[in-house]
Residue, then its C-alpha position, 0 to 999 in steps of 0.5 A: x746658461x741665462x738667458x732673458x727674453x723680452x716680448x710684447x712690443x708693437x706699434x700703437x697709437x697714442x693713447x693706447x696701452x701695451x704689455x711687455x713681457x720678459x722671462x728669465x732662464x737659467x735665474x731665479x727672476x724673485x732673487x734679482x732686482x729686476x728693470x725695464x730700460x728703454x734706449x732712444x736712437x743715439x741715446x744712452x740707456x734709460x732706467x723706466x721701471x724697477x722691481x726689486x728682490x726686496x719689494x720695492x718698485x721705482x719708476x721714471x718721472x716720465x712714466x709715473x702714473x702710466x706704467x706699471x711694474x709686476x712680478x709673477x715668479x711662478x713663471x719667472x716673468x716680469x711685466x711691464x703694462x704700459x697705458x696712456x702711451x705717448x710718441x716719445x715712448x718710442x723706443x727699444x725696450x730692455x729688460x735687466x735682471x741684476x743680483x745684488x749679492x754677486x753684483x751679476x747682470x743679464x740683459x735681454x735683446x730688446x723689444x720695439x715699442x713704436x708710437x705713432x698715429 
């Protein structure tokens, strides 16, 4: 059964940073093309990051600059460091590991990002 735990949201002001982590079981984290989303109250989904199998790494305009993408496979976790963060970064942030061989996707529950003088 896979299952994708994300951890590290919190509520922080302006300015500051924090690290979100996502583990994956039941998947190899390395084979999938692996993104961070965030989703706004009554608003869609929004890709943030992306790491893929290949190696490449994309980010939204937004973010550029601020946040990072990473991967540490031997623990089948990826990261996302988010510096310089601002109030409309508030959001719910989800991780998602895609397999581009058999088009499979696993989502995670979430992770509150809040901030906020």
């Amino acid at each position: 059964q896979v299952r994708m735990v994300e951890s590290g949201g919190d509520l922080v002001q302006p300015g500051g940073s924090l690290r979100l982590a996502c583990t994956g079981s039941g998947i190899i984290v390395s084979i999938h093309d692996m993104g961070w989303y965030r989703q706004a109250p009554g608003k869609q989904y929004d890709l943030v990051a992306l790491t893929t199998a290949r190696g490449t790494t994309h980010y939204a305009d937004a973010v550029k600059g601020r946040f990072t993408i990473s991967a540490d496979n031997a623990k089948n976790t990826v990261y996302l460091q988010m510096n310089s963060l601002k109030p409309e970064d508030t959001s719910v942030y989800y991780c998602n590991a895609f397999n581009p061989s058999d088009d499979s996707s696993y989502w995670g529950p979430g992770t509150q990002v809040t901030v906020s003088p």
